[in-house]
C-alpha positions as CSV (number, residue, x, y, z in Angstrom):
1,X,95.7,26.8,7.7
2,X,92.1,26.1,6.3
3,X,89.6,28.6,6.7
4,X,87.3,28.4,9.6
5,X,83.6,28.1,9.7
6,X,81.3,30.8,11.7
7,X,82.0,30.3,15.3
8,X,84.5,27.9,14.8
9,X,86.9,28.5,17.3
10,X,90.6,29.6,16.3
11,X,93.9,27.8,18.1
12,X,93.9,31.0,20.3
13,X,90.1,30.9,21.5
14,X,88.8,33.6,19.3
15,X,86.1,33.0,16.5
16,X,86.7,34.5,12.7
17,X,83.7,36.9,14.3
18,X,86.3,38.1,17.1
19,X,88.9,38.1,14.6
20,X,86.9,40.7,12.4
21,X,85.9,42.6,15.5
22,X,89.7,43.3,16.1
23,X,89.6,45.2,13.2
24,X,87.8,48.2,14.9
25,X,91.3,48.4,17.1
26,X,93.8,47.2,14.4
27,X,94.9,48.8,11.4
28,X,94.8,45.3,9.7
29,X,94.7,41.6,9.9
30,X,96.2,38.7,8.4
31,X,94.1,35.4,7.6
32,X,94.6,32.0,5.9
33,X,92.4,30.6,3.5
34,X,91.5,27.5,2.3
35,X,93.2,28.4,-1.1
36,X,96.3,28.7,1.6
37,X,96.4,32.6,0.1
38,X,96.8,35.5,2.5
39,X,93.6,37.9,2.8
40,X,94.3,40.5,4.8
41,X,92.0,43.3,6.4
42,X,92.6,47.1,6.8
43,X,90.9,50.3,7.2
44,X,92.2,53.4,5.1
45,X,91.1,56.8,6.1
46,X,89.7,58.9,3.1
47,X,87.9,61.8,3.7
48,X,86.9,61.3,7.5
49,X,85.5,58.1,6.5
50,X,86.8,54.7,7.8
51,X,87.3,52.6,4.6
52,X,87.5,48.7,5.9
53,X,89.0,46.7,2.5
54,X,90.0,42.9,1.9
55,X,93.1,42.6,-0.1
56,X,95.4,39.4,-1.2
57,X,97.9,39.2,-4.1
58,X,101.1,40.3,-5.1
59,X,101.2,44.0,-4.9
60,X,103.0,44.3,-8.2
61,X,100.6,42.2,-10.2
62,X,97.6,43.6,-12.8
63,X,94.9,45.0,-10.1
64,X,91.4,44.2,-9.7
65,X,89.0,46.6,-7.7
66,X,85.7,44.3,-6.7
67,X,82.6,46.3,-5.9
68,X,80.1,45.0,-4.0
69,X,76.3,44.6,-4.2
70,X,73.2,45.7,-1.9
71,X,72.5,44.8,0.8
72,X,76.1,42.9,1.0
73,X,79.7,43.8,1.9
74,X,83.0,43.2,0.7
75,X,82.2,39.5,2.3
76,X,80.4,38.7,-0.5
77,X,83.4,37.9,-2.4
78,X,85.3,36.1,0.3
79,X,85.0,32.7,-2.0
80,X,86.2,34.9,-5.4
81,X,89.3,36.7,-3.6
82,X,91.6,34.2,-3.1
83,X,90.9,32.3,-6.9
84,X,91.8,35.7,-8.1
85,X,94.9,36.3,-6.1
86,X,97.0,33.9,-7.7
87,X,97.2,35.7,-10.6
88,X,96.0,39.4,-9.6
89,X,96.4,42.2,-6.7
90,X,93.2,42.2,-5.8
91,X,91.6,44.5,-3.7
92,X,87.8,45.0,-2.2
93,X,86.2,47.8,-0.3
94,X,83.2,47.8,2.1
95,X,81.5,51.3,0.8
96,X,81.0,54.0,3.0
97,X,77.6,52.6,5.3
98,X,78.5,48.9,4.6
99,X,80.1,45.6,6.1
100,X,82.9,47.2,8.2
101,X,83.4,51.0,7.1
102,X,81.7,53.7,8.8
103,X,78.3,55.2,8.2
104,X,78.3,58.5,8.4
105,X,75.0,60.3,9.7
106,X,72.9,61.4,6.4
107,X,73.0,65.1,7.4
108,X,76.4,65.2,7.0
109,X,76.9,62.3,4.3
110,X,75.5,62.5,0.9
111,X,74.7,59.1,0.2
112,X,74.3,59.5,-3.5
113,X,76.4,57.1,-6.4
114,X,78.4,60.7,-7.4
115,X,79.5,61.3,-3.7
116,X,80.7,57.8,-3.2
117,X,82.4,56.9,-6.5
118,X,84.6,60.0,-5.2
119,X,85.4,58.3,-2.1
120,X,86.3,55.1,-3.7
121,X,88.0,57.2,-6.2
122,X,90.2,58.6,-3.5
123,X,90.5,55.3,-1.5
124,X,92.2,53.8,-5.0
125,X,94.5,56.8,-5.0
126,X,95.5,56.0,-1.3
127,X,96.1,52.3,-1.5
128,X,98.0,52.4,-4.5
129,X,95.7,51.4,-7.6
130,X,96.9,52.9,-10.7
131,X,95.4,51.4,-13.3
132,X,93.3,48.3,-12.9
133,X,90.0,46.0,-13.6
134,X,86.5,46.9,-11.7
135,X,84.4,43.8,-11.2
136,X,80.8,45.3,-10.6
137,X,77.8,44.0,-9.0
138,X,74.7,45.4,-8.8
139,X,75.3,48.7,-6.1
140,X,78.7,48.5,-6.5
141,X,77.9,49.3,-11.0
142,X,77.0,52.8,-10.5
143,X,80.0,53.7,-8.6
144,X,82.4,51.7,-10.4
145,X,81.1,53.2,-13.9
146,X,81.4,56.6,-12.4
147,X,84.8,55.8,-11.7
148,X,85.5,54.1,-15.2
149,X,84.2,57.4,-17.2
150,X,86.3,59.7,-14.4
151,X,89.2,58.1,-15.4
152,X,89.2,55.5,-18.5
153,X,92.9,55.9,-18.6
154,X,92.6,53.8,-15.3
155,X,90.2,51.4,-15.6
156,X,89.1,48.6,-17.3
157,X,85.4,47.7,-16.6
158,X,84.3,43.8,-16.2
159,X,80.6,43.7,-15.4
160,X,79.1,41.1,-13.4
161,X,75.9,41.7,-13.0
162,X,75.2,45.6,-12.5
163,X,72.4,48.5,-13.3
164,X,73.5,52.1,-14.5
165,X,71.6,54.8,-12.6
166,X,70.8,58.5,-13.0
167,X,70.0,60.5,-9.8
């Protein structure tokens, strides 16, 4: 099945929109791409907090965590996840106030790089990374290099295109 373009309609009268909308009532969802390799969609509870992810690749291969920019989502790599699944797990989160996952309210949030690289540190717990690659893109840097110096014995750091920040 090739992928579909934006408001292309599916075989069952539903957009890849109203496909992505289903997530908010689904745990997860399986697409097709034009690669022919399966992307599926989920949300993992961590903290309170709604985590929405895109994940294709054999579970049991060498894992790679991609981090996304500002002011994007885990969308942003739709094009890069299924080159890298032949060969790679590979799994990408929308961060807490992004693409899908929830936004918590600031006054109970801390939006700061410390307070999220522990949620993504806890959502790689929950789905099962171990030890794997972070690809890092500008936002997405100062959490992933937080999580690299929490736990080098877990990471491996490939840098895209990212900024280290103090706060």
């Amino acid at each position: 099945m090739a992928a579909l373009r934006s408001g292309q309609k599916r075989s069952n009268n539903k957009t890849d929109l109203d496909a992505l909308r289903e997530i908010r009532q689904t745990d997860s969802l399986l697409i097709m791409t034009s690669k022919t390799m399966p992307v599926s969609f989920h949300k993992t509870r961590v903290a309170n907090i709604n985590i929405f992810h895109r994940e294709a690749g054999d579970p049991q291969a060498p894992a790679v965590l991609l981090m996304h920019g500002f002011p994007t989502s885990s969308h942003m790599f739709r094009n890069l996840i299924p080159e890298l699944a032949a060969q790679y797990r590979v799994v990408a989160p929308d961060l807490q106030g992004f693409g899908f996952s929830d936004a918590p309210d600031h006054k109970s949030f801390a939006y700061t790089f410390d307070h999220i690289a522990e949620i993504i540190g806890q959502f790689t717990e929950q789905v099962g990374l171990k030890k794997f690659a972070v690809y890092v893109f500008d936002y997405g840097a100062p959490v992933g290099f937080r999580l690299a110096l929490k736990h080098p014995e877990r990471i491996a750091l490939i840098s895209q295109n990212g900024n280290s920040y103090t706060e």
